[in-house]
Structures are given as structure tokens and as C-alpha cells.
C-alpha positions as CSV (number, residue, x, y, z in Angstrom):
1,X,0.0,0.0,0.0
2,X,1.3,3.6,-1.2
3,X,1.8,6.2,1.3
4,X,-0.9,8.2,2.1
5,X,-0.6,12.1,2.8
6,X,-2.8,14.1,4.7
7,X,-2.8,17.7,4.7
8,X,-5.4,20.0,7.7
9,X,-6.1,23.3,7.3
10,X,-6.6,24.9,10.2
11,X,-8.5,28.5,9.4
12,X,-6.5,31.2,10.5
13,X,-8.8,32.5,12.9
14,X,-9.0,29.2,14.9
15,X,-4.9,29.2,15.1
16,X,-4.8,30.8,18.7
17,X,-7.4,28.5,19.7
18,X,-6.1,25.0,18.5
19,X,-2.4,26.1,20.0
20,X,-3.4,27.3,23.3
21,X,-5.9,23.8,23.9
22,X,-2.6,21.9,22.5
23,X,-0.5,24.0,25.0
24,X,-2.6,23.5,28.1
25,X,-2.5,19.6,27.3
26,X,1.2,19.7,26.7
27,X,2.7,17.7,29.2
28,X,-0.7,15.7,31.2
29,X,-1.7,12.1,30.5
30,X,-4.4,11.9,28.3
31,X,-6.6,9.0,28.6
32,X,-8.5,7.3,25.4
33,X,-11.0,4.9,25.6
34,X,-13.2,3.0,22.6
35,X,-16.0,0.9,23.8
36,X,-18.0,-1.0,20.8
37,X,-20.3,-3.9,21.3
38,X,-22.3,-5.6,18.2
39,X,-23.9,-8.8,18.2
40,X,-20.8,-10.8,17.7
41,X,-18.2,-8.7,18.8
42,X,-17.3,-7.0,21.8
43,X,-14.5,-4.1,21.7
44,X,-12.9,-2.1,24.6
45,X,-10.1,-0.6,24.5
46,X,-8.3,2.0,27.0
47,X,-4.9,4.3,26.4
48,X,-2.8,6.6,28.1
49,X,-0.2,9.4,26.4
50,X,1.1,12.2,26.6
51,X,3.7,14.9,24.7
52,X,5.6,17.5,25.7
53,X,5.7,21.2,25.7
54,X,6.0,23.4,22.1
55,X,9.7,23.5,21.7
56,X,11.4,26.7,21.9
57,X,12.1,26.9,18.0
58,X,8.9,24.7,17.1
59,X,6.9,26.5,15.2
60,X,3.1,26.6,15.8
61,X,2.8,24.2,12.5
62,X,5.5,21.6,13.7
63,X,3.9,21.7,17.0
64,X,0.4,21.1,15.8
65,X,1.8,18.4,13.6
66,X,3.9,16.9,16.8
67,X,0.7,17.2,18.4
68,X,-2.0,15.3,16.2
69,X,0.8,13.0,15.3
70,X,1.0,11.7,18.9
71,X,-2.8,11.1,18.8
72,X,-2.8,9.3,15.8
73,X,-0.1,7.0,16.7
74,X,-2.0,6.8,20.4
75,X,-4.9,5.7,18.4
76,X,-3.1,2.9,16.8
77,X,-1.3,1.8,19.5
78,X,-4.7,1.2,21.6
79,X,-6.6,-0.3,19.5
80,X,-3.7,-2.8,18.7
81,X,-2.9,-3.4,22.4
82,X,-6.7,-4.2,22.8
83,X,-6.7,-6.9,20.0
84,X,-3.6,-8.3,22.0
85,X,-5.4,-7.9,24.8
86,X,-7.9,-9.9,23.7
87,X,-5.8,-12.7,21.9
88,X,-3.7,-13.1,25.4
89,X,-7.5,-13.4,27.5
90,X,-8.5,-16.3,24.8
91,X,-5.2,-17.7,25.0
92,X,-5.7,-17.8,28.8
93,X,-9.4,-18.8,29.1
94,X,-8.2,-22.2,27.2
95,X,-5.8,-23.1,29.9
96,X,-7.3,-25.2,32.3
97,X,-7.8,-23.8,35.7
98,X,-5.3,-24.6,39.0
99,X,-7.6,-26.6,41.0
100,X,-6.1,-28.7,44.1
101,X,-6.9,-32.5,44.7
102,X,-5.3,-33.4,47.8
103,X,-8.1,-35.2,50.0
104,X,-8.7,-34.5,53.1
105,X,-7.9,-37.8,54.8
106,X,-4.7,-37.7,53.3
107,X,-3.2,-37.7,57.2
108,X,-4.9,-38.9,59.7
109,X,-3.8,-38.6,63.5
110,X,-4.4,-40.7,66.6
């Protein structure tokens, strides 16, 4: 599959807004979450990331970039630790359960 190339315009007259909401998240731990349930599949998924501050010769551009380039990648990276998630809990669920056997009247005392 060829590369594909997205290009956002952000309108000029949103630019303070979209930078100052990207600069008050800079640096805390945002959480993502997906839930999806259909009739034969059920799909949660949870995430955690963060980035850090607009560098000091970032421009607003390379920072928005930075920025919705560490969301998509977030994106990705929850929604393929879910389906591992998922594969590991199947794997697990087909491993039969510790159970113990040892009677009780294996000693007896006088």
C-alpha cells in the first residue's frame, strides 16, 4: 500500500485556539478509551499518552503536527494493544484452571 498524505487546514482565525488547547495539554496524561459492542463482537479498548511542551524553535505548525501526530499514533497503538489484549485473555481462558486434589484424609492422627 502507497503512502498516504494528509494535509489539515486549520483556518487562520482558529490558530490561537487549537495552540493554546494543545498547550494546556502539553505535558498531562491523556486517557483514550473505545467501547463498541455488536452482536458478535465485543470491543474495549483503554490508552494513556502524553507529549511535551512546544519546543522553543517549534513553530506553531510543527507543534500542531507533533501534536495530532501523537494522537494518531495513540490511536493505533490502543486499539492494537486491545486486540492483544484480547488474543492473550483467549489464550488464557483455554488453559485449564489450578484446581487442588489433595483429600482431606490424606493424614490422619491418633
Amino acid at each position: 500500500m502507497a503512502d498516504v498524505t494528509v494535509q489539515l487546514t486549520i483556518p487562520e482565525a482558529a490558530v490561537p485556539k487549537v495552540v493554546d488547547a494543545f498547550t494546556k495539554a502539553a505535558g498531562a496524561r491523556i486517557d483514550m478509551s473505545a467501547h463498541k459492542s455488536t452482536e458478535t463482537k465485543e470491543f474495549n479498548a483503554n490508552w494513556n499518552y502524553s507529549y511535551a511542551e512546544q519546543g522553543d524553535t517549534e513553530t506553531a505548525k510543527q507543534f500542531a503536527v507533533r501534536v495530532i501526530t501523537e494522537q494518531i499514533k495513540a490511536l493505533v497503538r490502543m486499539v492494537d494493544y486491545a486486540e492483544d489484549q484480547d488474543r492473550y485473555r483467549t489464550a488464557v481462558s483455554a488453559i485449564p484452571k489450578a484446581e487442588q486434589d489433595v483429600p482431606d484424609n490424606i493424614i490422619t492422627g491418633v
